[in-house]
VMD Tcl script that builds the backbone (N, CA, C; Angstrom):
set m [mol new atoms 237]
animate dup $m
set s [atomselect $m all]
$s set {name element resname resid chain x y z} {
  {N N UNK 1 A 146.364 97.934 129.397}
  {CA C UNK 1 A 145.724 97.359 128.240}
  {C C UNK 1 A 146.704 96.475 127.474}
  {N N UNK 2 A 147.964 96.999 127.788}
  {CA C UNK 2 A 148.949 95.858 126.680}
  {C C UNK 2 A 148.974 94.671 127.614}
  {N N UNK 3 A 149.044 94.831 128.559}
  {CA C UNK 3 A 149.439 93.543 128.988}
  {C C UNK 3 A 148.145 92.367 129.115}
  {N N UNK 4 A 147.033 92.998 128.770}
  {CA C UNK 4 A 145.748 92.471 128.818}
  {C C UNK 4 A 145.612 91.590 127.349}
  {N N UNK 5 A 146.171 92.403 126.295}
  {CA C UNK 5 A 146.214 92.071 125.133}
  {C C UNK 5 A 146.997 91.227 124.948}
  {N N UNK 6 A 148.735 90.864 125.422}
  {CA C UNK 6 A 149.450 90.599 125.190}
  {C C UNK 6 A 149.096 88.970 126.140}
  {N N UNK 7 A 148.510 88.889 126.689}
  {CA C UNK 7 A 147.725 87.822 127.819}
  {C C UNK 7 A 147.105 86.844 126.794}
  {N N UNK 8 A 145.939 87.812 126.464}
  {CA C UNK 8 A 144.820 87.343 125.595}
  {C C UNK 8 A 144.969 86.730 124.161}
  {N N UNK 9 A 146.562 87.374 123.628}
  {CA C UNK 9 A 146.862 86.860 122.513}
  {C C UNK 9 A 147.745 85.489 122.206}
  {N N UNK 10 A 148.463 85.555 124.360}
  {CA C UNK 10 A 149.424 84.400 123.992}
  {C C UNK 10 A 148.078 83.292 124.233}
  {N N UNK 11 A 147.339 83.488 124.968}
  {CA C UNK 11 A 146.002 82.495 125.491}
  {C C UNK 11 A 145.817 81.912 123.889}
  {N N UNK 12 A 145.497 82.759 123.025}
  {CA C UNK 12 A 144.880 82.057 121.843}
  {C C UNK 12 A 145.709 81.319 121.089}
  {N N UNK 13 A 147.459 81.863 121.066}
  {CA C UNK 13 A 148.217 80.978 120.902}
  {C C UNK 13 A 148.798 79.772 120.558}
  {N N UNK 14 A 148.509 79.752 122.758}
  {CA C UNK 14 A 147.842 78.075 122.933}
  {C C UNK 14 A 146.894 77.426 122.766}
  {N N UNK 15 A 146.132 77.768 122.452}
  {CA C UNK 15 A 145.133 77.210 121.785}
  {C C UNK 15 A 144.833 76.341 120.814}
  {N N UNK 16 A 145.280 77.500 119.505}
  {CA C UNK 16 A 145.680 76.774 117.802}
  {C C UNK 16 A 147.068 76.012 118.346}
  {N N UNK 17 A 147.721 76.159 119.064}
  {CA C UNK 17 A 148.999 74.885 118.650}
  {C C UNK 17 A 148.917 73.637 119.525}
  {N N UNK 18 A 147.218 73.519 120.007}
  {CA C UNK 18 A 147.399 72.461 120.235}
  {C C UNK 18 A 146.519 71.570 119.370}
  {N N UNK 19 A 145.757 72.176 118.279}
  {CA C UNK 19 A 145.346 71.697 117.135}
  {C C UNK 19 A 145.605 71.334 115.766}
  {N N UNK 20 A 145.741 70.260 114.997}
  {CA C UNK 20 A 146.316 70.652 113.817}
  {C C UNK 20 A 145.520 70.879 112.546}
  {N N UNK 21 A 143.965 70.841 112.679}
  {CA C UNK 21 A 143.128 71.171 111.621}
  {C C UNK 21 A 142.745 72.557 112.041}
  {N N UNK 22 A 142.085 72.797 110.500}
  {CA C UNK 22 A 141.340 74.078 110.702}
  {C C UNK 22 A 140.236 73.897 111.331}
  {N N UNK 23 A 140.232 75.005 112.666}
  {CA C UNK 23 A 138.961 75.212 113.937}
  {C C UNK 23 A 138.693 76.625 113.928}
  {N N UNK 24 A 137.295 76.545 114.151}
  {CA C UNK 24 A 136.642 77.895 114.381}
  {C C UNK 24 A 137.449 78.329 115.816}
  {N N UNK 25 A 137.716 79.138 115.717}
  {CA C UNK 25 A 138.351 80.008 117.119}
  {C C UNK 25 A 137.507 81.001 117.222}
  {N N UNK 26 A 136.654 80.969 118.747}
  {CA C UNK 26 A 135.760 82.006 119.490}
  {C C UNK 26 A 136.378 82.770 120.703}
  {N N UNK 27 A 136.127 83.504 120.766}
  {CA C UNK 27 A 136.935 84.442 121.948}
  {C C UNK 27 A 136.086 85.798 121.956}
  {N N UNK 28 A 136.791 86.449 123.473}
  {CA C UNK 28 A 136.554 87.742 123.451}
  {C C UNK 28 A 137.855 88.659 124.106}
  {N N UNK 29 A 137.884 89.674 123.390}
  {CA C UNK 29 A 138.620 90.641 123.773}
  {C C UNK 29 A 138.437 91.919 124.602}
  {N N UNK 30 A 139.038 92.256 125.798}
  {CA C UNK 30 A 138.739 93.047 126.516}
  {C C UNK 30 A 139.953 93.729 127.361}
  {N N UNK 31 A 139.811 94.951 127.599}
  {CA C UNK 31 A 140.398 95.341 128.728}
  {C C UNK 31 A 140.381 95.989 129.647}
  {N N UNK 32 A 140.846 95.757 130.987}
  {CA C UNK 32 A 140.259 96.137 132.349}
  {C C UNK 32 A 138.911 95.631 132.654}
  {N N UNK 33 A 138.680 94.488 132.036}
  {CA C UNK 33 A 137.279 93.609 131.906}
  {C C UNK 33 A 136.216 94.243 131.815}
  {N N UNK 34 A 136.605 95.367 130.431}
  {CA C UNK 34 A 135.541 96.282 129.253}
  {C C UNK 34 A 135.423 95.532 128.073}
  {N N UNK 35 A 134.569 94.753 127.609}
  {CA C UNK 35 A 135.005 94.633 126.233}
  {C C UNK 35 A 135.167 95.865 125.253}
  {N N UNK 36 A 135.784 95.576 124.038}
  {CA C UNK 36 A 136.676 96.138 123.312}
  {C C UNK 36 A 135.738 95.781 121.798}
  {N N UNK 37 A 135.140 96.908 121.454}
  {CA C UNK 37 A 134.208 96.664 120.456}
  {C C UNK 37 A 135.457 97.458 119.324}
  {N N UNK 38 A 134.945 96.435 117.931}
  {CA C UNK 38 A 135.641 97.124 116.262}
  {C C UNK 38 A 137.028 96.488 116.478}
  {N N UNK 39 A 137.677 95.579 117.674}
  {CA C UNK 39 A 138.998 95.099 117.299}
  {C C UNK 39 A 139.510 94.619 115.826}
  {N N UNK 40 A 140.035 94.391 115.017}
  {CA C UNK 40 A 140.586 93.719 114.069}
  {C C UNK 40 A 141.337 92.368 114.818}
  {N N UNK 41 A 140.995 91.330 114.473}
  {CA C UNK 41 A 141.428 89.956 114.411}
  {C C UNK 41 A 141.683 89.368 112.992}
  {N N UNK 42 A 143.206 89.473 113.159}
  {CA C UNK 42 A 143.297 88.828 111.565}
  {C C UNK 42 A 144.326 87.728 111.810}
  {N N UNK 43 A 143.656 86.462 110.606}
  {CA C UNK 43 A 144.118 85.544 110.623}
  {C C UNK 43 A 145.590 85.424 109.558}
  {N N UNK 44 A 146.641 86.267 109.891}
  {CA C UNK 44 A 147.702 86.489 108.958}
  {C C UNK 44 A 148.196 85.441 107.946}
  {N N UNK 45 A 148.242 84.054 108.555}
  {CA C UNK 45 A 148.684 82.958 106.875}
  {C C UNK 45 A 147.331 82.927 106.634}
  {N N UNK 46 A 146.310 83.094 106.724}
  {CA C UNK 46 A 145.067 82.583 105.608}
  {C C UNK 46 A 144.627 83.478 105.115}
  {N N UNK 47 A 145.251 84.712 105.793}
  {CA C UNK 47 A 145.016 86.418 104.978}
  {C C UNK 47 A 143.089 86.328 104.975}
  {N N UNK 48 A 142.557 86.221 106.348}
  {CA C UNK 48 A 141.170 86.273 106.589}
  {C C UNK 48 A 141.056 87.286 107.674}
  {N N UNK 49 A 140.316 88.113 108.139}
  {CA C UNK 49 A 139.977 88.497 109.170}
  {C C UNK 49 A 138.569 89.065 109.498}
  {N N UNK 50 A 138.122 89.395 110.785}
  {CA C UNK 50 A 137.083 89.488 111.522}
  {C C UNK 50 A 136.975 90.934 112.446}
  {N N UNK 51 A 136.165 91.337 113.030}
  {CA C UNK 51 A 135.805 92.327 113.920}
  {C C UNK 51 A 135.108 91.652 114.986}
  {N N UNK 52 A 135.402 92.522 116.286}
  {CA C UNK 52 A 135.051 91.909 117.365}
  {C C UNK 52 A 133.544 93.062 117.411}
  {N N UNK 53 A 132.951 92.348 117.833}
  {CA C UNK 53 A 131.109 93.127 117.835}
  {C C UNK 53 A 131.392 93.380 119.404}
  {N N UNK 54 A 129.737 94.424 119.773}
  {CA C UNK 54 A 129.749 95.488 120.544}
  {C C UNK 54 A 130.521 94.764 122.073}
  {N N UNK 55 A 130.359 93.348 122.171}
  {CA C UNK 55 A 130.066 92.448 123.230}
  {C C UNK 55 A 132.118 91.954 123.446}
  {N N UNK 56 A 132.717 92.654 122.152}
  {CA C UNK 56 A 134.003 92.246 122.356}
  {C C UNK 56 A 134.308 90.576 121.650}
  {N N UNK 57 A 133.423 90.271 120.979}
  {CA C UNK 57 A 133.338 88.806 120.842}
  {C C UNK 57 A 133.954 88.842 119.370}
  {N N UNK 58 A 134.285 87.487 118.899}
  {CA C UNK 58 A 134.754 87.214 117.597}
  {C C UNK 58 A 134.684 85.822 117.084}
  {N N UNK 59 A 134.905 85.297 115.534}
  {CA C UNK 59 A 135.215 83.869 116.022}
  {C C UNK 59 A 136.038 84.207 114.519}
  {N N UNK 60 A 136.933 83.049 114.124}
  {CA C UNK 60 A 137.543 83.335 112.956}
  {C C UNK 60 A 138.431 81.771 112.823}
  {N N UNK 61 A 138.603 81.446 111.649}
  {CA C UNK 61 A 138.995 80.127 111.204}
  {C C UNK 61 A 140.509 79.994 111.318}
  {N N UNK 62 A 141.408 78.948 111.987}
  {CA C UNK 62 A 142.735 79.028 112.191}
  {C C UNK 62 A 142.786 77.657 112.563}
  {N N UNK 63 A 144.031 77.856 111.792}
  {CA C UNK 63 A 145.018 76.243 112.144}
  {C C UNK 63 A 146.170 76.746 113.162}
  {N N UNK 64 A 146.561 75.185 113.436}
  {CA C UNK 64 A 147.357 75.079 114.706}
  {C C UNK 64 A 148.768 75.896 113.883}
  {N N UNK 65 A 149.227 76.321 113.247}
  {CA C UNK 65 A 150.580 77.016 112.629}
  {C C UNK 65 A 150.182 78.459 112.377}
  {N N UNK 66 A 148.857 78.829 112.362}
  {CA C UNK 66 A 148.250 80.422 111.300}
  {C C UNK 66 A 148.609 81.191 112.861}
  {N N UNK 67 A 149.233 82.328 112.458}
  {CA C UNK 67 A 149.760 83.509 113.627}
  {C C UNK 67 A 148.542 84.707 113.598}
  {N N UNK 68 A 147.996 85.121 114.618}
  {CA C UNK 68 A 146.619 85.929 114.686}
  {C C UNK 68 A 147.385 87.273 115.223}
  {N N UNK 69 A 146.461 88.519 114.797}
  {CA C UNK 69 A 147.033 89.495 114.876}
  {C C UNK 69 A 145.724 90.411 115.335}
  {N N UNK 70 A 145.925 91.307 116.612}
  {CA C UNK 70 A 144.735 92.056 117.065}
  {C C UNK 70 A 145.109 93.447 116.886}
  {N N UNK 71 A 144.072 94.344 116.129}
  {CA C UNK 71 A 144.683 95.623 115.870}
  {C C UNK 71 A 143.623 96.417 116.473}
  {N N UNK 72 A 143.530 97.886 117.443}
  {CA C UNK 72 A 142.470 98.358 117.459}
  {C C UNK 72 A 143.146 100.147 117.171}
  {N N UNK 73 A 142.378 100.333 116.466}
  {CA C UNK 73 A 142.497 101.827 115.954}
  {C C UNK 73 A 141.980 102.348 116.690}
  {N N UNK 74 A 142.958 103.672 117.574}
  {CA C UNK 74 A 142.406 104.752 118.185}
  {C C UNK 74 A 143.215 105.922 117.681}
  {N N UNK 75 A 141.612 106.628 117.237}
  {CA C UNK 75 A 142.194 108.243 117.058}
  {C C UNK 75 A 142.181 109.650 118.201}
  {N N UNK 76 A 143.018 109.640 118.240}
  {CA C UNK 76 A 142.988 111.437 119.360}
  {C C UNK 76 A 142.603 112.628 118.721}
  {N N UNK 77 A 141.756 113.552 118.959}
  {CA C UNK 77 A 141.561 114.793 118.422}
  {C C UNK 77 A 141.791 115.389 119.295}
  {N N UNK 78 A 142.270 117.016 118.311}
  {CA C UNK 78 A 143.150 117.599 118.705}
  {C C UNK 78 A 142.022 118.701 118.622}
  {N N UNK 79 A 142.520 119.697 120.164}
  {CA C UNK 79 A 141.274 120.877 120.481}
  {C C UNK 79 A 142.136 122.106 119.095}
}
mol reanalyze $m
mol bondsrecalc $m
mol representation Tube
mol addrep $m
């Protein structure tokens, strides 16, 4: 999964730096080609962020300089 993430995040990367206005950025997040529903996508310099819906999908506003950040919370319970 990290390296799926770590894929998916440099992908978007390249993306914004090859733009220099603000663009809607659409994507999906997944791993082991599951999508990945409730991710956090945050747009860290515009201090905006988004959730990825059941489908793994997202879209969120970024310029070619704004650094994106994917967080997914998992909890373990304990017997």
């Amino acid at each position: 999964m990290k390296v799926k993430l770590l894929t998916t995040i440099s992908f978007f990367t390249y993306q914004i730096s090859i733009s220099q206005t603000e663009k809607l950025l659409q994507g999906k997040v997944t791993s082991n080609n599951i999508p990945l529903n409730k991710v956090e996508v945050i747009n860290r310099t515009a201090k905006t962020s988004t959730t990825t819906n059941a489908l793994g999908e997202f879209s969120i506003l970024a310029k070619a300089q704004d650094s994106l950040i994917f967080l997914r919370k998992i909890t373990y319970l304990h017997d």
